[in-house]
C-alpha positions as CSV (number, residue, x, y, z in Angstrom):
1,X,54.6,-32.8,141.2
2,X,53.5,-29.1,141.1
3,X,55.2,-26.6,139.0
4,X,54.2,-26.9,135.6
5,X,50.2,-28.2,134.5
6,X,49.6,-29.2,131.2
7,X,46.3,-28.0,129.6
8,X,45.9,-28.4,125.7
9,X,49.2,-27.0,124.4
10,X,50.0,-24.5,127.4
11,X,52.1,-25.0,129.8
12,X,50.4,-22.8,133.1
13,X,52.9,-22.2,135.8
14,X,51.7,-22.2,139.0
15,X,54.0,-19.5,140.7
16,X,57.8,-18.6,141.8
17,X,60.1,-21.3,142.2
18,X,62.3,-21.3,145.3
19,X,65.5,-23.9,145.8
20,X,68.5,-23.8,148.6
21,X,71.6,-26.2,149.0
22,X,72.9,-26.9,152.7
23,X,76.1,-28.1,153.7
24,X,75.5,-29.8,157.6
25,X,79.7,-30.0,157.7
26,X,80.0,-26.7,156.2
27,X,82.4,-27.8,153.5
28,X,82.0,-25.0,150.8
29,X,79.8,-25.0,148.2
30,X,80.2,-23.3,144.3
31,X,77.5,-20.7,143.7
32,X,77.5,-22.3,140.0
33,X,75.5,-25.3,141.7
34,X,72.5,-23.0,142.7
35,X,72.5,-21.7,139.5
36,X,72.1,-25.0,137.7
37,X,69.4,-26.3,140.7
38,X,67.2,-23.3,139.3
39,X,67.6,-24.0,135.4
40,X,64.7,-26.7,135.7
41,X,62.2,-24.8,136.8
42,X,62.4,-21.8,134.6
43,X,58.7,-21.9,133.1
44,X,57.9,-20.8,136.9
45,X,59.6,-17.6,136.5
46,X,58.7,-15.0,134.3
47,X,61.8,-13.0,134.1
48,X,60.6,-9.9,136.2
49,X,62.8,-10.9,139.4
50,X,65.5,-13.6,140.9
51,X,67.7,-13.8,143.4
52,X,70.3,-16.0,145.8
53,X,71.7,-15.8,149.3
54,X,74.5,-17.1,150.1
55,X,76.4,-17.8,153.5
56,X,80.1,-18.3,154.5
57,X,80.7,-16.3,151.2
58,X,83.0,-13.4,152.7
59,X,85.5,-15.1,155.3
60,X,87.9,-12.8,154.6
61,X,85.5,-9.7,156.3
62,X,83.6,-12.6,158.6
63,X,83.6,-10.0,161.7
64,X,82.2,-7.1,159.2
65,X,78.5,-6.6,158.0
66,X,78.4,-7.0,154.6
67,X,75.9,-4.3,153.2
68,X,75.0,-4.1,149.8
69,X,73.4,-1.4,148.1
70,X,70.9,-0.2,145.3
71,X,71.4,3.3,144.3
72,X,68.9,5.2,141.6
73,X,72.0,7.9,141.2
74,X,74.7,9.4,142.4
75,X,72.9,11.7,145.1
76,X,71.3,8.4,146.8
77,X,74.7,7.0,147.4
78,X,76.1,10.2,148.2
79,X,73.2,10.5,151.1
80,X,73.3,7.2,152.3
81,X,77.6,6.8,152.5
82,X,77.6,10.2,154.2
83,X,74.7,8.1,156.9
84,X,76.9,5.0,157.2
85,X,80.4,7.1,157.9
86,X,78.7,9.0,160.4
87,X,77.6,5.5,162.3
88,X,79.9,3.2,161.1
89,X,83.8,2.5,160.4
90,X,84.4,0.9,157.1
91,X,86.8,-1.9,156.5
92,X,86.2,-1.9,152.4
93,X,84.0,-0.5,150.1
94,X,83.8,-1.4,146.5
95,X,81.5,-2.0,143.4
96,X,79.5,-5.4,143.3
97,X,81.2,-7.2,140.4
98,X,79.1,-8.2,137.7
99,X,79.3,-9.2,133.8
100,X,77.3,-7.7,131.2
101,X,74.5,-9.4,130.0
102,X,72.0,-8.2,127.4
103,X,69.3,-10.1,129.4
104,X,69.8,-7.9,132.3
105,X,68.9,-4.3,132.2
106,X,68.2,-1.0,133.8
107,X,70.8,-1.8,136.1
108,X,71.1,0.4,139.3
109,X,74.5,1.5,141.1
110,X,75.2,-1.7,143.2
111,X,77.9,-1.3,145.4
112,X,78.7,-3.5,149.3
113,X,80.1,-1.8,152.3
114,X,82.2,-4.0,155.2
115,X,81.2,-1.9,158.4
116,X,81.6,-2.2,162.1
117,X,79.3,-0.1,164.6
118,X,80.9,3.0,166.0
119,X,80.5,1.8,169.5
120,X,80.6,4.8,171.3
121,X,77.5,6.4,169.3
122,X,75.4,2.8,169.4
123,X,76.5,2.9,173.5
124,X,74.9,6.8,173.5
125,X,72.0,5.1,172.4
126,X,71.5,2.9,174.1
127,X,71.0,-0.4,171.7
128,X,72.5,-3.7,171.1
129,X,74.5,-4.3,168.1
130,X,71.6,-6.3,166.0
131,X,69.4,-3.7,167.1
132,X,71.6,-0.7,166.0
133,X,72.5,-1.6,162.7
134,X,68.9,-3.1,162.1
135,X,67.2,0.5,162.7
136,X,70.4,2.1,160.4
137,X,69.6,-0.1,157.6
138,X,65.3,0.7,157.8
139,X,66.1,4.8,157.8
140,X,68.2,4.2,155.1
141,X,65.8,2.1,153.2
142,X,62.4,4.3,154.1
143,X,64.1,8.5,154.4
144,X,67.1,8.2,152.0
145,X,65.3,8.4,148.8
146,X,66.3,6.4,146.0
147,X,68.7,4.1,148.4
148,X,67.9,0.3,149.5
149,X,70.2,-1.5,151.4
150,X,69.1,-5.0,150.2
151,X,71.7,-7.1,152.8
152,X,73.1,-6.4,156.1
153,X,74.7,-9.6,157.4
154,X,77.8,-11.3,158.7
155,X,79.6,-13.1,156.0
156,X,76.9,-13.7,153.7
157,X,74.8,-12.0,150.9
158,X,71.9,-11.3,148.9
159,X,72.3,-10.7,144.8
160,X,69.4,-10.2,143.0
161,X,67.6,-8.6,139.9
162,X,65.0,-7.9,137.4
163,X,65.7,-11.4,135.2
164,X,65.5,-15.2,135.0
165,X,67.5,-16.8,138.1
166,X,69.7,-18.2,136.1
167,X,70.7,-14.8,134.3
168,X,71.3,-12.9,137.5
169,X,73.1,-16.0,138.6
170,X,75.5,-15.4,135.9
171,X,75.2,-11.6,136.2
172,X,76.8,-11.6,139.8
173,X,79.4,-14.1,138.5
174,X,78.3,-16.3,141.5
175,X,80.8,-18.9,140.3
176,X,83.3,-17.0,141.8
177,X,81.9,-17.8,145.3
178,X,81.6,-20.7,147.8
179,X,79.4,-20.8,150.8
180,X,78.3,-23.9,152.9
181,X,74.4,-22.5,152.5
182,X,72.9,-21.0,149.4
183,X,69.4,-20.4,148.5
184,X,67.7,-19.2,145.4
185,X,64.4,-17.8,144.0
186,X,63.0,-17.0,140.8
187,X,59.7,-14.6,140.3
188,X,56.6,-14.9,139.4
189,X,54.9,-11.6,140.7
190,X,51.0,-11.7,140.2
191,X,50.0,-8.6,141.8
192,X,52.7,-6.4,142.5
193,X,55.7,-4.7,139.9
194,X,58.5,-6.4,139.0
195,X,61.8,-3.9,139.9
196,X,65.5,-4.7,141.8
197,X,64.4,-4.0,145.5
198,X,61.2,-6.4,145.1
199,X,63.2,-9.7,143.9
200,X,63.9,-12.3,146.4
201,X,65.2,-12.9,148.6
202,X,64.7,-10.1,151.3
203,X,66.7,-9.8,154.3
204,X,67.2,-8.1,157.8
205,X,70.5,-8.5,158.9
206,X,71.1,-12.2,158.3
207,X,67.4,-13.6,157.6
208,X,66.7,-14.3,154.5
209,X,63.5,-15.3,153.0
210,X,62.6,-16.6,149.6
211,X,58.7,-17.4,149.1
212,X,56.6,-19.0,146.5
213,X,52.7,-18.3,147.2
214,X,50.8,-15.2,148.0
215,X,50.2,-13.6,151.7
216,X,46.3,-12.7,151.6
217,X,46.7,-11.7,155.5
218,X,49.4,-8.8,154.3
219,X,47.4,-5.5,155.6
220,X,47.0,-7.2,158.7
221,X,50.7,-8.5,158.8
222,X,52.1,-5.4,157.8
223,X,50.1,-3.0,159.7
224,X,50.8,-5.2,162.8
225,X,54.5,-5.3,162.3
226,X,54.9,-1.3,161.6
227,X,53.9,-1.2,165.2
228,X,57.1,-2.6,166.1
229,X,59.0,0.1,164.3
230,X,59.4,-1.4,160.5
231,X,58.7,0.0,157.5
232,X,57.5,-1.9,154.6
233,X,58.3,0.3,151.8
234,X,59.0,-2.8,148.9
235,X,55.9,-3.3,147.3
236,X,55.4,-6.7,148.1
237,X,54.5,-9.3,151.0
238,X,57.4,-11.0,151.6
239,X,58.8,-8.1,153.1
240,X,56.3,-8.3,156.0
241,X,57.2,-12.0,156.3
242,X,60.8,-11.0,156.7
243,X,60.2,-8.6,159.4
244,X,58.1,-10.9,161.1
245,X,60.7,-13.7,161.2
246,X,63.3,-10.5,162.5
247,X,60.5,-10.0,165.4
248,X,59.7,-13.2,166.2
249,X,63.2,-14.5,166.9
250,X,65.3,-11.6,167.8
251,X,63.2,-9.3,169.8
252,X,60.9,-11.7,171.2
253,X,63.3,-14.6,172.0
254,X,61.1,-17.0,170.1
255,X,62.8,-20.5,168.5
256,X,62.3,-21.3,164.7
257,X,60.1,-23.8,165.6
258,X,57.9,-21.3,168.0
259,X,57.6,-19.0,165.1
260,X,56.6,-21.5,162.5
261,X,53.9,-22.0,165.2
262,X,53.1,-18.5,164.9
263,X,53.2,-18.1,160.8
264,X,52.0,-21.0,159.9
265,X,49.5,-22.0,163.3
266,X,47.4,-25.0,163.7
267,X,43.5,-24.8,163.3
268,X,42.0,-24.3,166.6
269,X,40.4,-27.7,166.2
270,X,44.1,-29.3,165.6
271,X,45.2,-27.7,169.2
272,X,42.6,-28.7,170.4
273,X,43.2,-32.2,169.7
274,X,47.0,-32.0,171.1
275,X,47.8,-33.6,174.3
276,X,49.4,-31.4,176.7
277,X,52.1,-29.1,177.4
278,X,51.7,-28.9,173.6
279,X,48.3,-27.6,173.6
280,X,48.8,-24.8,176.0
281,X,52.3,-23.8,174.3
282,X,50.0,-23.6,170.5
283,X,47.2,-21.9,172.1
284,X,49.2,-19.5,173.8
285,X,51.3,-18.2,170.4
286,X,48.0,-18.7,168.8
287,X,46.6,-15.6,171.3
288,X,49.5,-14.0,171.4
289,X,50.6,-13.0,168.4
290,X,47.3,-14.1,166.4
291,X,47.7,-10.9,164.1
292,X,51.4,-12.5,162.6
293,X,49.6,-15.4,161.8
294,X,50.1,-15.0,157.5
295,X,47.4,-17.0,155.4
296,X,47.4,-18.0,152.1
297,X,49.2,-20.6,150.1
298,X,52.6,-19.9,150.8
299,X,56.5,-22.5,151.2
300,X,59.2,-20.1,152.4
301,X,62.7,-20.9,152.7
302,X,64.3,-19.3,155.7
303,X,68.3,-18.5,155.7
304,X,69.9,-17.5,158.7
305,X,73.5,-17.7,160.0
306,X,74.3,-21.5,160.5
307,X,71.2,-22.8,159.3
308,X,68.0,-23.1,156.9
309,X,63.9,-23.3,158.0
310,X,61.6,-24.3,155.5
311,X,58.0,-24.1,155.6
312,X,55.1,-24.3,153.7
313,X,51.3,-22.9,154.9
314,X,49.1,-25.1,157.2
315,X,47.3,-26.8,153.7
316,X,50.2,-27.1,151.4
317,X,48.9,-25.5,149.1
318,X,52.3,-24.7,147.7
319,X,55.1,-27.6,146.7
320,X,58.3,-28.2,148.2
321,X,60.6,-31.1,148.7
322,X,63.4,-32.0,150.9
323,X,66.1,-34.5,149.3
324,X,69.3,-35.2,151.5
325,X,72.7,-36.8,150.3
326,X,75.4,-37.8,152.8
327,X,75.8,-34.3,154.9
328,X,73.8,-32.2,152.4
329,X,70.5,-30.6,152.1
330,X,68.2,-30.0,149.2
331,X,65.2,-28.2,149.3
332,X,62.9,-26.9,146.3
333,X,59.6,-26.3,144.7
334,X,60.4,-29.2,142.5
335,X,62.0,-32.6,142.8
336,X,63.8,-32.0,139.1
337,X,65.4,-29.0,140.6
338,X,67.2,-31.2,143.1
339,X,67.9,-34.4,140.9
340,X,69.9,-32.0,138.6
341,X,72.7,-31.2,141.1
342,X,72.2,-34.7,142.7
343,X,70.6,-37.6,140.6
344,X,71.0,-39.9,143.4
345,X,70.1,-38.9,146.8
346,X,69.6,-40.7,149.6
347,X,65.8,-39.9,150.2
348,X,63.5,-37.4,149.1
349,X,60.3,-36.4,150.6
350,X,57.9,-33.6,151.2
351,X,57.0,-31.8,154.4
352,X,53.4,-31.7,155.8
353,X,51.8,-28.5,155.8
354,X,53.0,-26.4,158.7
355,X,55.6,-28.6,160.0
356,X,58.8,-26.9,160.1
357,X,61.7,-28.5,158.2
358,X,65.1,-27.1,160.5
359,X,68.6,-27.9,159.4
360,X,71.4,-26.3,161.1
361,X,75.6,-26.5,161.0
362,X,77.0,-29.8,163.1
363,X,77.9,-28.3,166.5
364,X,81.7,-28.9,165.7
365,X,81.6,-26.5,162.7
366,X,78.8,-23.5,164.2
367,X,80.5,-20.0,164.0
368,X,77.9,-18.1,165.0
369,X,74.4,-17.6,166.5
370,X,71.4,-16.4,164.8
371,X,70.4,-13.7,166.3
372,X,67.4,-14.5,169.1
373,X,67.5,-18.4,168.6
């Protein structure tokens, strides 16, 4: 199992661990049992970011997106709430409730909006609803200075901060919450700063990515992806991942499993080898969208709106295991991570490289559609 190597007397970690918990009935889950999944594997963090996502959390505003917002100061919210009211009408508005905690620090203004388009101003221009409040959210998060909106779905959210997982777990007092999907991820940043906006997980609308690994194809990823009218302002690669999945799925139409086939493609010599239609289907994301293709050792756990994606890059070079009990769903870097919330399950196992691991709500209990899928 990956995670920790011993070599002498030190313990080396190998990189960020990433968990998630998936309910297939929906039956709601206590955000205290991602917290605990993540305690394990705490040598894999170094305290300068974690995070958690959570879905079904807000049932009470399910028809609303949920925003929540970092603000430097006072002038940053003042700039970006004067922006929303002009585009949007708000249902609530309030402080994110936290607990003090010596661990956690700096702390920005954090507060969550529950908007609904103005409809006659997204109609004047001309743009879907996914599409409208996805563009609001990127001005906000690249012009309005000192402002990052760092969720904008449906009846979920993202909480995240400069600490250990478990800290900011207790920090956003996720106890107080249930969801039927949560995922997790604690940081271990190598190469770029550890600050609020750049914990995981990042999200666009209602995709949510947490990552373990590092994205050596980023300039090409990003600069590919600003094309399409994104800006990655975060300071580190999983942003670009993020937008990619956002692209992929909602404005090209492509399925989760299309886009794995993008992300995470086969080696020429592996399509190839494929009998067809599948050969022609690989070869043509392969040439289509070969510039989104993200190397590097990399597992990602996907969250979007009735379901989970997980995925690790074509080698494996990153861990992850799948464990399933009954109707639920555990995914991690680590097998420990799992076995702490559920000591018995009914298998556990690990993905192949580059094989997409999809779980989704049972038909009879699906609310919603991801957007594009």
């Amino acid at each position: 199992m990956r995670g920790i190597h011993d070599e002498g007397s030190e313990r080396i970690p190998s990189g960020c661990a990433i968990s998630s918990i998936f309910s297939k009935s929906g039956k709601p889950i206590n955000g205290e049992r991602i917290i605990h999944s993540m305690a394990p594997m705490h040598d894999r963090s170094n305290g300068l970011g974690g995070g958690f996502a959570g879905y079904g959390i807000y049932p009470q505003h399910k028809d609303d997106y949920a925003f929540h917002v970092f603000y430097d100061h006072s002038k940053a919210q003042n700039a970006c709430e004067s922006f929303l009211k002009e585009r949007f009408c708000f249902a609530a508005s309030e402080q994110i409730p936290t607990r003090k905690l010596s661990a956690i620090t700096q702390e920005p203004i954090s507060m969550r909006y529950f908007l609904r388009p103005l409809y006659r101003r997204m109609e004047d221009l001309q743009l879907d609803e996914s599409e409208y409040v996805a563009r609001c959210v990127l001005h906000i998060n690249a012009q309005i200075d000192g402002a990052y909106v760092f969720s904008s779905g449906k009846n979920m959210g993202v909480f995240k901060a400069v600490g250990f997982p478990e800290d900011v777990g207790r920090y956003y007092r996720l106890e107080e919450y249930e969801g039927y999907c949560w995922t997790a991820h604690g940081r271990y940043p190598t190469n770029t700063p550890g600050w609020w906006g750049g914990a995981h997980p990042f999200a666009l609308l209602d995709t949510t990515v947490v990552h373990n690994g590092e994205i050596s194809s980023y300039d090409a990823n990003r600069r590919t992806i600003e094309m399409f009218g994104y800006a990655c302002t975060l300071k580190t690669d999983t942003e670009a991942i993020t937008y990619i999945i956002d692209y992929l799925t909602r404005k090209c139409g492509l399925t989760l499993s299309e886009t794995a086939g993008v992300i995470a493609a086969p080696f020429w010599s592996t399509i190839t080898a494929m009998p067809e239609p599948a050969r022609s289907q690989a070869a043509y994301l392969r040439h289509a969208f070969s510039s989104l293709l993200i190397t590097g050792p990399f597992s990602i756990i996907v969250g979007f709106t009735g379901g989970l994606m997980a995925l690790n890059d074509r080698l494996k070079l990153r861990s992850m295991v799948v464990g399933e009990k009954g109707d639920m769903v555990y995914i991690a870097s680590e097998e420990c991570a799992i076995r702490v919330i559920e000591p018995e399950p009914d298998r556990i196992w690990s993905p192949a490289g580059g094989q997409p691991v999809i779980i989704t709500l049972d038909k009879s209990c699906q609310g919603g559609d991801h957007h594009g899928l």
